[in-house]
C-alpha positions in Angstrom: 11.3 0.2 -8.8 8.4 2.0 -7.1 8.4 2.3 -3.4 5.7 1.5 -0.8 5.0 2.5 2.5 2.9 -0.7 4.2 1.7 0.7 8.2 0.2 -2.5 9.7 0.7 -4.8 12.6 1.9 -8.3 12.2 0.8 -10.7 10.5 -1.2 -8.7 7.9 2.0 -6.9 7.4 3.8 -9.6 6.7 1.6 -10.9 4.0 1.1 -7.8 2.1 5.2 -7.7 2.1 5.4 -11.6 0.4 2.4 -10.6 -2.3 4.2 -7.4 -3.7 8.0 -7.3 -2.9 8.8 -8.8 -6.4 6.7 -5.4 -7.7 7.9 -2.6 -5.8 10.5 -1.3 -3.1 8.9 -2.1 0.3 9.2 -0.2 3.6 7.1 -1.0 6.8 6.5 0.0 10.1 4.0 -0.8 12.9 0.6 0.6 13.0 0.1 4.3 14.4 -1.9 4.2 17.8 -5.3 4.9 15.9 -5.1 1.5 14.7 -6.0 2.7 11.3 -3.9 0.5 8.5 -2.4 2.0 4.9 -0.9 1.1 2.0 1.0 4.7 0.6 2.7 5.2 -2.5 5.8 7.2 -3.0 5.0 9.5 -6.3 7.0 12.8 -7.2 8.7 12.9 -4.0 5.6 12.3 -1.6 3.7 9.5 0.2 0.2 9.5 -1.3 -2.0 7.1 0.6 -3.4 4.3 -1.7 -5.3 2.8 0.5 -6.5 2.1 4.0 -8.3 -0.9 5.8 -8.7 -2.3 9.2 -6.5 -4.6 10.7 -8.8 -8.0 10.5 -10.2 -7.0 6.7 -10.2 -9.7 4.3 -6.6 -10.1 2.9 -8.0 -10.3 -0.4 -10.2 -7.3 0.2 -7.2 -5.2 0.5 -4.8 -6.6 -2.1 -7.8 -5.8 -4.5 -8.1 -2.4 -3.3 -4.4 -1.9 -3.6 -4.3 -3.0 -7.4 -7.3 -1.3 -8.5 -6.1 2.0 -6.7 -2.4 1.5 -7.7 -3.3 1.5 -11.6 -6.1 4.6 -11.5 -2.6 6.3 -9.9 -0.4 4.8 -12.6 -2.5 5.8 -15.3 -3.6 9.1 -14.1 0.0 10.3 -13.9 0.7 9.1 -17.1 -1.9 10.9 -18.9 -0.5 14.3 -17.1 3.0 13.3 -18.1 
């Protein structure tokens, strides 16, 4: 299962968690103190930022921008592999 980093403050947090446990591995923690909110994917032994948004953007905004970023990932690195 494919493991994602969520950084974002309550309630947003929790949301994003409840759309895409049943997908991948979740791990979250509390927004850093620039208030800045990401979405990072663990690939090849690194976190690579998927994507990041602002803590009162449009819930679907960002689980759009998560699924269209997760697949151009997903199917870059399976055309290198």
């Amino acid at each position: 299962m494919q493991k994602i980093l969520i950084l974002a403050d309550d309630p947003i947090r929790t949301r994003i968690e409840e759309k895409l446990r049943r997908r991948f591995d979740i791990e979250s923690i509390a927004t850093p103190l620039n208030g800045i909110c990401e979405i990072k994917l663990h690939l090849h032994g690194r976190w690579i930022t998927l994507c990041r948004f602002s803590p009162n953007e449009n819930f679907r905004d960002i689980i759009t921008m998560f699924n269209v970023n997760y697949d151009l990932k997903s199917r870059t690195t399976k055309s290198i592999s």
